[in-house]
Gaussian input, Z-matrix of N, CA and C with variables (Angstrom, degrees):
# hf/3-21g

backbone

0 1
 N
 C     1     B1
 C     2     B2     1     A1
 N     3     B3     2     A2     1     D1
 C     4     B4     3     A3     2     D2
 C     5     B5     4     A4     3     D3
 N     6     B6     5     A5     4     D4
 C     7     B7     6     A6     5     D5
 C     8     B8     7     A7     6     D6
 N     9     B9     8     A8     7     D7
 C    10    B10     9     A9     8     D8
 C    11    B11    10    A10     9     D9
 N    12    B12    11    A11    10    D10
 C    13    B13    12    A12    11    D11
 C    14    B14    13    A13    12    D12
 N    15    B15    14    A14    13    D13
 C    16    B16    15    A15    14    D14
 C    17    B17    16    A16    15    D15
 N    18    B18    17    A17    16    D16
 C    19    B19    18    A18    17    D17
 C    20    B20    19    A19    18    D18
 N    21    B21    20    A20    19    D19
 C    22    B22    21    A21    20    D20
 C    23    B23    22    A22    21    D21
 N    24    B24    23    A23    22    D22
 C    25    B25    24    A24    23    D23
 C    26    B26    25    A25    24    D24
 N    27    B27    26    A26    25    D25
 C    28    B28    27    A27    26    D26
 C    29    B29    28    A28    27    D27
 N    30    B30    29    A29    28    D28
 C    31    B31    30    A30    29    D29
 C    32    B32    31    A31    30    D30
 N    33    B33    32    A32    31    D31
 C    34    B34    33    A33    32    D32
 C    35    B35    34    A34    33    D33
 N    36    B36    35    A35    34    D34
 C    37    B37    36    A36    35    D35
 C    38    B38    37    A37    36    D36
 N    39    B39    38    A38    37    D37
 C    40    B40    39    A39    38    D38
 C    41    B41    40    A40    39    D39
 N    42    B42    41    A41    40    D40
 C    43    B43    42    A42    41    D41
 C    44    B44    43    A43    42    D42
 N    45    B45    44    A44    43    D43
 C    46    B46    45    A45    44    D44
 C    47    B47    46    A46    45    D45
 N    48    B48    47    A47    46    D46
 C    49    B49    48    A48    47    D47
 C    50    B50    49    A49    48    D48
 N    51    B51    50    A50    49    D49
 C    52    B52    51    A51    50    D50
 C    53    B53    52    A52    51    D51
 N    54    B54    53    A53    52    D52
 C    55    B55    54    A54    53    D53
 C    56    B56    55    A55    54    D54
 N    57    B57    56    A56    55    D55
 C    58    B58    57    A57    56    D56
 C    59    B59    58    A58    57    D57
 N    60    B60    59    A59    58    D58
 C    61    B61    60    A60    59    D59
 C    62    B62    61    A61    60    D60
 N    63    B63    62    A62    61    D61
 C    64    B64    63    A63    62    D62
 C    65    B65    64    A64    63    D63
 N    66    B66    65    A65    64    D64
 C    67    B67    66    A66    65    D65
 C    68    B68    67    A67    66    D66
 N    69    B69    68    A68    67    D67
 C    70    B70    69    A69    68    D68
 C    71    B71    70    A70    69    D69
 N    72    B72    71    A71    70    D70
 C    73    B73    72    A72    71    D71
 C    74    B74    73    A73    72    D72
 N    75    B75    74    A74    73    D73
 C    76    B76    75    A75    74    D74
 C    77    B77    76    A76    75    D75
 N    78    B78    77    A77    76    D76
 C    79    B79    78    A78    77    D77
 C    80    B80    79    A79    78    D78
 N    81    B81    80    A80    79    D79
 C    82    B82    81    A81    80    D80
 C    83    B83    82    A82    81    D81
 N    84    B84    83    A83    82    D82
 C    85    B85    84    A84    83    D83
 C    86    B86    85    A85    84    D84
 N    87    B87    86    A86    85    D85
 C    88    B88    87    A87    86    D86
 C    89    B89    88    A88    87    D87
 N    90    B90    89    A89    88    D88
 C    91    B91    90    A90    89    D89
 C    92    B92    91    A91    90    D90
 N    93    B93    92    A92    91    D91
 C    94    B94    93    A93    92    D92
 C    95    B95    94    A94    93    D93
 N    96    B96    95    A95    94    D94
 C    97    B97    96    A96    95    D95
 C    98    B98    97    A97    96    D96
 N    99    B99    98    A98    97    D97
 C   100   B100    99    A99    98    D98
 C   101   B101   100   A100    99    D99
 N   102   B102   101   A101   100   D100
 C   103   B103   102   A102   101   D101
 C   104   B104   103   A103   102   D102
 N   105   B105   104   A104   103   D103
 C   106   B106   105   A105   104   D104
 C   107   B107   106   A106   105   D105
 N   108   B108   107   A107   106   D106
 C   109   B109   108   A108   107   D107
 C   110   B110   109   A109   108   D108
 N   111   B111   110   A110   109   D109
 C   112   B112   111   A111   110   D110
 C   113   B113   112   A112   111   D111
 N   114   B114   113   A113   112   D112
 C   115   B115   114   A114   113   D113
 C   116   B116   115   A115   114   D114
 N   117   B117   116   A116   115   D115
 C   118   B118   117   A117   116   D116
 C   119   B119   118   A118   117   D117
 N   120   B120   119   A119   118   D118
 C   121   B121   120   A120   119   D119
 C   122   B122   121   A121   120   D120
 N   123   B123   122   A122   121   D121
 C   124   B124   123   A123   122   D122
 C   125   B125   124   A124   123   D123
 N   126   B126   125   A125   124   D124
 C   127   B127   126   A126   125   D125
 C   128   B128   127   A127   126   D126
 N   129   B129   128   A128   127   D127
 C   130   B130   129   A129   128   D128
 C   131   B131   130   A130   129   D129
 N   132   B132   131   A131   130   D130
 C   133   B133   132   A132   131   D131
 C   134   B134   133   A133   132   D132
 N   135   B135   134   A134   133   D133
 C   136   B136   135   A135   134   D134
 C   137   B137   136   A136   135   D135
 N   138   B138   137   A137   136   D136
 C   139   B139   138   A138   137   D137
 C   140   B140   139   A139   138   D138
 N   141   B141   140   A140   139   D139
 C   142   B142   141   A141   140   D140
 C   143   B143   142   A142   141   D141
 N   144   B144   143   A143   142   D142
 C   145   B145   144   A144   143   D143
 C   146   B146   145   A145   144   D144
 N   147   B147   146   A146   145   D145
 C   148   B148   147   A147   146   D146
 C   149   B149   148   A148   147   D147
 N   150   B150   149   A149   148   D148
 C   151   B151   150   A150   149   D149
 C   152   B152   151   A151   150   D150
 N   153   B153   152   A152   151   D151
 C   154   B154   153   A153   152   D152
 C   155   B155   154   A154   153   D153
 N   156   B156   155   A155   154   D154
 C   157   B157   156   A156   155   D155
 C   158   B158   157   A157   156   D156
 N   159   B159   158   A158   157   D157
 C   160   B160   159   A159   158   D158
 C   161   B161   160   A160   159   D159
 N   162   B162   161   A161   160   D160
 C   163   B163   162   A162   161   D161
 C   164   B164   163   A163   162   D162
 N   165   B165   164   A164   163   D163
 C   166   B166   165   A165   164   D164
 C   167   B167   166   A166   165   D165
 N   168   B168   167   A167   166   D166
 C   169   B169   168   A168   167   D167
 C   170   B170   169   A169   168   D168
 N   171   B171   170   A170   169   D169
 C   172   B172   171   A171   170   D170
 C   173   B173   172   A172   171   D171
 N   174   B174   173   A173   172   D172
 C   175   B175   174   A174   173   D173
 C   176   B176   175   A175   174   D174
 N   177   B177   176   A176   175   D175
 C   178   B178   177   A177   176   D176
 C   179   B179   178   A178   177   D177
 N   180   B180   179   A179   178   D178
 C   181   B181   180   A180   179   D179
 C   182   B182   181   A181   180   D180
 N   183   B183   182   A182   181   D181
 C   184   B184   183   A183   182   D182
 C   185   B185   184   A184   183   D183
 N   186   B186   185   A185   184   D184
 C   187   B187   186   A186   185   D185
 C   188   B188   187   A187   186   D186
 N   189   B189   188   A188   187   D187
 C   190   B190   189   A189   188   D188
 C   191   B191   190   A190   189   D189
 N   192   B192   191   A191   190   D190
 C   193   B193   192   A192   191   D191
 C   194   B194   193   A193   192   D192
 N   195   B195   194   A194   193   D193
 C   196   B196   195   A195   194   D194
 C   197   B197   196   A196   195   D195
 N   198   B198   197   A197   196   D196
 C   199   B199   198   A198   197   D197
 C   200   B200   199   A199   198   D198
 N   201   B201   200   A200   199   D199
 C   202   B202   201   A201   200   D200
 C   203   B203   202   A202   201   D201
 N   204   B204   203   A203   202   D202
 C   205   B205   204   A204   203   D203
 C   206   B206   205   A205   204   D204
 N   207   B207   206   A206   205   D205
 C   208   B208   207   A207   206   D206
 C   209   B209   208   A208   207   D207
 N   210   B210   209   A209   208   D208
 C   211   B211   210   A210   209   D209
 C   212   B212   211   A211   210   D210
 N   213   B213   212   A212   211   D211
 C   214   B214   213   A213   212   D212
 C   215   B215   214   A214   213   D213
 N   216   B216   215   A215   214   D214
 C   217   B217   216   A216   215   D215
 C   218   B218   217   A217   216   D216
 N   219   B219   218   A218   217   D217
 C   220   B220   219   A219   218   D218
 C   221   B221   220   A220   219   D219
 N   222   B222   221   A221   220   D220
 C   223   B223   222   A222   221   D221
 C   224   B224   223   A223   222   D222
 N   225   B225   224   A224   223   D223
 C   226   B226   225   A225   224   D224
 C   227   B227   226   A226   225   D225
 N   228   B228   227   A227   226   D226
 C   229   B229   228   A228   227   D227
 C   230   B230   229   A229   228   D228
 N   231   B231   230   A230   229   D229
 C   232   B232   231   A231   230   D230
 C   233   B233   232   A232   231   D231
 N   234   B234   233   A233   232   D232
 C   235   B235   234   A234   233   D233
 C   236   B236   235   A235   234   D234
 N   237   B237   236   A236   235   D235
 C   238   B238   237   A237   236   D236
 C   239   B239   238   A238   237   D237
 N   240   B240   239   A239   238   D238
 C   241   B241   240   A240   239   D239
 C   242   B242   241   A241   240   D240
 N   243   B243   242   A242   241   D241
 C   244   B244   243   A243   242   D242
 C   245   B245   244   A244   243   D243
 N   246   B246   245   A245   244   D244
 C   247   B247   246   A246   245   D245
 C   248   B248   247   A247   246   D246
 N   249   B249   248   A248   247   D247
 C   250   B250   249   A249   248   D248
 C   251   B251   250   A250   249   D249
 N   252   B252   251   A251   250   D250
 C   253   B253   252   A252   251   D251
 C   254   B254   253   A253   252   D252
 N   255   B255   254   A254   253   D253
 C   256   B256   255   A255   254   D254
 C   257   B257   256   A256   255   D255
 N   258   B258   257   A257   256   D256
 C   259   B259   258   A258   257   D257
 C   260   B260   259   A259   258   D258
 N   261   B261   260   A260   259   D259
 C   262   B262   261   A261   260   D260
 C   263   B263   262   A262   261   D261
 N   264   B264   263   A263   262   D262
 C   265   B265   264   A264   263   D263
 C   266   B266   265   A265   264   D264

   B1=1.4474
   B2=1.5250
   B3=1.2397
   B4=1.4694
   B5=1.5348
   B6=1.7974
   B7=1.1138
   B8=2.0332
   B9=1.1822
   B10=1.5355
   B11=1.3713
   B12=1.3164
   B13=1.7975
   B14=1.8453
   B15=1.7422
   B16=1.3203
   B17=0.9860
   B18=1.4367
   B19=1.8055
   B20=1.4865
   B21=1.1836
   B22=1.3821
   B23=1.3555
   B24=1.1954
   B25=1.3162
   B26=1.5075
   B27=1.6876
   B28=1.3147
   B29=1.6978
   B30=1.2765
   B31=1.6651
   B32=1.5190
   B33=1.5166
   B34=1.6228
   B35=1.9206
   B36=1.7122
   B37=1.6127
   B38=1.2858
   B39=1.1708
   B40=1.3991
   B41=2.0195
   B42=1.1324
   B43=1.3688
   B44=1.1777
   B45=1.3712
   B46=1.1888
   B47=1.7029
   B48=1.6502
   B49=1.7658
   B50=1.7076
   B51=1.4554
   B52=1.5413
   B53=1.1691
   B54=1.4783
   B55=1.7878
   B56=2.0594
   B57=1.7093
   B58=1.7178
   B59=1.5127
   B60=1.2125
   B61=1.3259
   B62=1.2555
   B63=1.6340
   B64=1.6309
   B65=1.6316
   B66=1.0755
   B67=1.0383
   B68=1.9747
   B69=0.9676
   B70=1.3290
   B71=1.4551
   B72=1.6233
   B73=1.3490
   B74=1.3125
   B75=1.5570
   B76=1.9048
   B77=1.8635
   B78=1.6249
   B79=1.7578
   B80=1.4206
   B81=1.0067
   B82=1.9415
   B83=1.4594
   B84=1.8713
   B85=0.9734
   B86=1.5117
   B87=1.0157
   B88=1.5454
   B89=1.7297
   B90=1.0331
   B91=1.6364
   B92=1.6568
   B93=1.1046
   B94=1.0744
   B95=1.6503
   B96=1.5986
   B97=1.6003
   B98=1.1228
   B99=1.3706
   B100=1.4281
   B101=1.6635
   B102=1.3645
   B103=1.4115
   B104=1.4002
   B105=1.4192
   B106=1.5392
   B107=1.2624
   B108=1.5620
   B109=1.4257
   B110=1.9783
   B111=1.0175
   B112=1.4733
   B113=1.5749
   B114=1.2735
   B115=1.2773
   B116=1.6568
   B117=0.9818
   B118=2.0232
   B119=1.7459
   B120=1.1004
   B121=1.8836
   B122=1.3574
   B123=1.5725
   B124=1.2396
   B125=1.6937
   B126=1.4662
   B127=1.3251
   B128=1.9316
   B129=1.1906
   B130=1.2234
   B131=1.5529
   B132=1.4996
   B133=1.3839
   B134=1.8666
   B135=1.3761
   B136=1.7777
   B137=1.0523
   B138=1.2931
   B139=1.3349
   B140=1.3920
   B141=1.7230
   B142=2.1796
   B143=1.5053
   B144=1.2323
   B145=1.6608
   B146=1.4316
   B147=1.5646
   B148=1.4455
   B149=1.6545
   B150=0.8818
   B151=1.8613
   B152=1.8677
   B153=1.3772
   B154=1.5757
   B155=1.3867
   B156=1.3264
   B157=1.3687
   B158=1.3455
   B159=1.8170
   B160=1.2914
   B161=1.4778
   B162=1.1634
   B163=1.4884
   B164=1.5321
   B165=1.3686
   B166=1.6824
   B167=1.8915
   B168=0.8220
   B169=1.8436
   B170=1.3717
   B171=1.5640
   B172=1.3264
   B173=2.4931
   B174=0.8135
   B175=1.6081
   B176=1.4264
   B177=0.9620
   B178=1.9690
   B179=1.6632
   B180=1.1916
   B181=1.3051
   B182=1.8456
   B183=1.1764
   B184=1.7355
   B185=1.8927
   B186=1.0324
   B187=1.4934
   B188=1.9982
   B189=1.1499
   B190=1.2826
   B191=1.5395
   B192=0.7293
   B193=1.7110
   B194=1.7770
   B195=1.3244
   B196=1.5271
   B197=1.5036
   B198=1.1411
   B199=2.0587
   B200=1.4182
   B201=1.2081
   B202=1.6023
   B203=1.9300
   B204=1.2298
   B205=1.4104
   B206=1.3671
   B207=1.5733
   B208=1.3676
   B209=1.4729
   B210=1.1824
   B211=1.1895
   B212=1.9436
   B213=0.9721
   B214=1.2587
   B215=1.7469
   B216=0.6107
   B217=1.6013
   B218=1.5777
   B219=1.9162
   B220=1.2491
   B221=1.3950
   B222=1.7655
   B223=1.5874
   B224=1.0425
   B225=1.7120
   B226=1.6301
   B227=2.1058
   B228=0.9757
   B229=1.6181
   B230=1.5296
   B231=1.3452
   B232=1.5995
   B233=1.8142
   B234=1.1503
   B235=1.3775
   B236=1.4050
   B237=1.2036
   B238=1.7583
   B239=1.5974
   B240=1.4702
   B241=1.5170
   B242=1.6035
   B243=1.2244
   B244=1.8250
   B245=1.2366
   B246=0.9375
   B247=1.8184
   B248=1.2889
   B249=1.4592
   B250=1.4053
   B251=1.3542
   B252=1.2325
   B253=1.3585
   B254=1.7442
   B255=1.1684
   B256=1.3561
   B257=2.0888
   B258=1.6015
   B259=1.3331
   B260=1.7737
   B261=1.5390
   B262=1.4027
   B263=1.1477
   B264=1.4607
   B265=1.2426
   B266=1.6711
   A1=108.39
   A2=123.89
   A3=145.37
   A4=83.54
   A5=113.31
   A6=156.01
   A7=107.18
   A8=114.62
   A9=124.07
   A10=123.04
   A11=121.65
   A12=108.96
   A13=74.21
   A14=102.67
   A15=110.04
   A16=126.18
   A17=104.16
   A18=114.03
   A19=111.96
   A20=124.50
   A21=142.12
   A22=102.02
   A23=115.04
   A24=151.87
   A25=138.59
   A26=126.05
   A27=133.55
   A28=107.56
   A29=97.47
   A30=109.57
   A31=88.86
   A32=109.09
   A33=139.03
   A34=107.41
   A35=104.50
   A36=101.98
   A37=113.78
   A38=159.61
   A39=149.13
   A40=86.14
   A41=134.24
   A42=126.42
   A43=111.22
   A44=123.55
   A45=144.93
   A46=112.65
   A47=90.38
   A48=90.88
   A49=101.57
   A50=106.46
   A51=112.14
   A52=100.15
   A53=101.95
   A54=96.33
   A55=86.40
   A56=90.21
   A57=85.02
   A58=92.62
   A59=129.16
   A60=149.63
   A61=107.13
   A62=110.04
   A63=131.88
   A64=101.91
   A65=132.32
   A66=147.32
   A67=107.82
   A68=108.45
   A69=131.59
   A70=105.99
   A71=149.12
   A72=169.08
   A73=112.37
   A74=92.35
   A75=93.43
   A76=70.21
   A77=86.67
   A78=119.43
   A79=123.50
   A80=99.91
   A81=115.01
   A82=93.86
   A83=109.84
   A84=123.95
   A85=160.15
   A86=137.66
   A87=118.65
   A88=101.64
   A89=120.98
   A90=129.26
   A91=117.13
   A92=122.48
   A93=116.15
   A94=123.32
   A95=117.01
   A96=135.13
   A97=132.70
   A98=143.51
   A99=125.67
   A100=87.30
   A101=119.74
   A102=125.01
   A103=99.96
   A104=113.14
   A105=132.05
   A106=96.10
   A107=137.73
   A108=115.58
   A109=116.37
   A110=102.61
   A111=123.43
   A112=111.77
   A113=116.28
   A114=125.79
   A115=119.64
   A116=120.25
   A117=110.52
   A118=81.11
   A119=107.75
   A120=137.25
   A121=106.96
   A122=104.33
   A123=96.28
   A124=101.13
   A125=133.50
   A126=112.40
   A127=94.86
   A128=103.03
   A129=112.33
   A130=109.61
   A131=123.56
   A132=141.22
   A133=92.72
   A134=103.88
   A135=94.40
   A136=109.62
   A137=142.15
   A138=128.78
   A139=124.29
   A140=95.66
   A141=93.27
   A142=100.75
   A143=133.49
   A144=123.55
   A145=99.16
   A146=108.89
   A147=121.34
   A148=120.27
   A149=141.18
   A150=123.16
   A151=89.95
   A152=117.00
   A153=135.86
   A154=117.48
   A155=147.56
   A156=125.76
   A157=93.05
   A158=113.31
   A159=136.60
   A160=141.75
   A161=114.31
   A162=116.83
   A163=100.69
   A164=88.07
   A165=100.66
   A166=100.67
   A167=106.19
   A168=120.24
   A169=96.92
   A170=129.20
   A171=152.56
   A172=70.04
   A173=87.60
   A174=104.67
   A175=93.24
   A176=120.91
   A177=121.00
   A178=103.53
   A179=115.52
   A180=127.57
   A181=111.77
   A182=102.72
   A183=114.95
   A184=76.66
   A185=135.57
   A186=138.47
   A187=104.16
   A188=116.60
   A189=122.18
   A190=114.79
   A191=161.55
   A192=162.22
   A193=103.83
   A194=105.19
   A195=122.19
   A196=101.03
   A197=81.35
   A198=98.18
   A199=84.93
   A200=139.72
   A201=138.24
   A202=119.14
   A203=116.62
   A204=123.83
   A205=101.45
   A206=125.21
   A207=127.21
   A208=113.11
   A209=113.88
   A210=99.73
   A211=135.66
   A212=128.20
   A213=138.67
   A214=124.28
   A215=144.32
   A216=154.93
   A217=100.24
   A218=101.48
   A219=123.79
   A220=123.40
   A221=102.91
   A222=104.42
   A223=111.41
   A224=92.96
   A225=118.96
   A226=120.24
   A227=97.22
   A228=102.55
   A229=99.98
   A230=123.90
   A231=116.89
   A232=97.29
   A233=102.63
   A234=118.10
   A235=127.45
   A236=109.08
   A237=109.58
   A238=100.77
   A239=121.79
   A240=130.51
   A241=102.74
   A242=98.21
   A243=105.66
   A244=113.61
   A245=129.20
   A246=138.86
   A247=107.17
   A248=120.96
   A249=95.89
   A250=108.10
   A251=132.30
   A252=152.38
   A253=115.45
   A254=114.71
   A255=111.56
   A256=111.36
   A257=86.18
   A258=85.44
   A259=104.85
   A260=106.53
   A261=108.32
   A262=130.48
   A263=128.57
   A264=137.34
   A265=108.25
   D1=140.24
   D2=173.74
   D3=-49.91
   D4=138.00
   D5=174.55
   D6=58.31
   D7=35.63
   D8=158.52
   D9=-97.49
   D10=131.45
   D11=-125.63
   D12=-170.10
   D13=129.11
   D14=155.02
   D15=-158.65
   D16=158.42
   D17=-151.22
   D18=-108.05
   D19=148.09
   D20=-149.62
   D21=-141.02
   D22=110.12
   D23=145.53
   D24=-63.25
   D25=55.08
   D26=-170.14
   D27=-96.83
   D28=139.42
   D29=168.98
   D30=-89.06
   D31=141.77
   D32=-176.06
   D33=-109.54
   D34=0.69
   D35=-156.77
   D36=70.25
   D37=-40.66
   D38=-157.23
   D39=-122.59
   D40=-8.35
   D41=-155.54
   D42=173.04
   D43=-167.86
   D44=170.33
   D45=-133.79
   D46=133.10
   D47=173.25
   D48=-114.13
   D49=168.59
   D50=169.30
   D51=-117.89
   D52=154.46
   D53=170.08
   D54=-146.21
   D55=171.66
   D56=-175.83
   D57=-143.46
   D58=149.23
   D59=153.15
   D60=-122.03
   D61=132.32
   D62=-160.66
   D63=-145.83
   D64=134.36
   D65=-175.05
   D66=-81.57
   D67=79.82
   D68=-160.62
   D69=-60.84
   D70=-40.51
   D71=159.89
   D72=-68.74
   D73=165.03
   D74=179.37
   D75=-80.47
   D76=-169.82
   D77=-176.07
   D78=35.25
   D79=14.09
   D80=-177.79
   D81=-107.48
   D82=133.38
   D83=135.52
   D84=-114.00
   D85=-139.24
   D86=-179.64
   D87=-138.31
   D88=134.26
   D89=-159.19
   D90=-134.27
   D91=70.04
   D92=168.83
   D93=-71.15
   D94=148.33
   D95=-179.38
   D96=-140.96
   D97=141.62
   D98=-153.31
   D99=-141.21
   D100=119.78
   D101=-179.59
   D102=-156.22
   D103=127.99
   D104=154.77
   D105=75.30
   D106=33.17
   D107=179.05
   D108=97.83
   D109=-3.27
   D110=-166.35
   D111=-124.23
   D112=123.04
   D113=175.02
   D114=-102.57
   D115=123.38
   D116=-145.40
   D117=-137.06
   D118=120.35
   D119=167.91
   D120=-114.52
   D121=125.35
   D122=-166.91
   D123=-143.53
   D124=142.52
   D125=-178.82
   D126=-112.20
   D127=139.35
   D128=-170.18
   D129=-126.27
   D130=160.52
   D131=-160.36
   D132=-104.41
   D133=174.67
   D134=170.49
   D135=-82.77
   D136=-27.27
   D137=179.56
   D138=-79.60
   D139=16.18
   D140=177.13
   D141=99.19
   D142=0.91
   D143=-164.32
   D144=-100.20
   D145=109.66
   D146=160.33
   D147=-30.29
   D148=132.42
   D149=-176.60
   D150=-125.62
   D151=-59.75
   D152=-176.66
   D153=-102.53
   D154=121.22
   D155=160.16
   D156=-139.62
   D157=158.27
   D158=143.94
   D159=-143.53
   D160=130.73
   D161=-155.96
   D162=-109.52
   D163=162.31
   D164=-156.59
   D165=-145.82
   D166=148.60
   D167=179.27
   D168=-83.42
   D169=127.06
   D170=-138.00
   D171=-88.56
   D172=-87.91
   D173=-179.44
   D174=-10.72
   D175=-51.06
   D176=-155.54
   D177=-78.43
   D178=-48.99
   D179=-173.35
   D180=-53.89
   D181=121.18
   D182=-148.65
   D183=-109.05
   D184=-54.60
   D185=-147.03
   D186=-152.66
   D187=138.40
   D188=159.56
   D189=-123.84
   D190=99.64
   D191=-168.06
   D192=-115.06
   D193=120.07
   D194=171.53
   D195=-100.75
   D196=141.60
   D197=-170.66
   D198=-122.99
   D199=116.91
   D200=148.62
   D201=-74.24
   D202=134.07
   D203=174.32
   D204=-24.99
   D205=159.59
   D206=156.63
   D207=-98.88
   D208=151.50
   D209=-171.22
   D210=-79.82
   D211=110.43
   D212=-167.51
   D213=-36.39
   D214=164.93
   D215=-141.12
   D216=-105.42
   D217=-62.94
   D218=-167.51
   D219=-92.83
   D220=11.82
   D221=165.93
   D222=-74.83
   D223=162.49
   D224=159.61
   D225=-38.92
   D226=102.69
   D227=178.89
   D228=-89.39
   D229=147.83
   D230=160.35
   D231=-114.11
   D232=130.50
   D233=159.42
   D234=-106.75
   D235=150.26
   D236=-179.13
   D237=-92.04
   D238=-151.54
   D239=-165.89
   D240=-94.24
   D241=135.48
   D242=165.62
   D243=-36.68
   D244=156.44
   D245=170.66
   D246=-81.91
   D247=-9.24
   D248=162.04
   D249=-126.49
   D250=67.28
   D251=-178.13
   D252=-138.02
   D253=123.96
   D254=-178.39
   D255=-89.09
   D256=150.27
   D257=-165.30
   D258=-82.87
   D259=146.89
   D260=174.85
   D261=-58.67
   D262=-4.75
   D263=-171.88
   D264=-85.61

């Protein structure tokens, strides 16, 4: 989802850097994976299409923090029946 964004936490030996990948578009999301020692962030399209990625050494990674979108004004709300409406059942 547009504005899901996460932050990366690597020791450099002398320090620590941050870095962030954020899902920049509507319908894009943000995908983190942890295989073989490797931590892989990736922002992806709906159909699976990589757009951003960065990988990181499982060892190095000091912090990962997922920030999820907030939620928007002009979304889809679902509502149930007015209170003064009888139910069809």
């Amino acid at each position: 989802m547009r504005g899901d964004r996460v932050e990366i936490m690597v020791d450099t030996g002398d320090g620590t850097r941050t870095f962030e990948i954020e899902a920049t578009r509507a319908g894009r999301r943000v995908e983190v994976s942890t295989s073989r020692g490797v931590v892989e962030v990736s922002e992806v399209t709906r159909t699976g299409q990589v757009i951003r990625s960065g990988r990181f050494m499982a060892p190095r990674v000091v912090a990962l923090v997922e920030h999820p979108a907030a939620p928007s004004e002009g979304g889809r709300v679902r509502r149930g029946a007015a209170s003064d409406q009888e139910s069809l059942i």
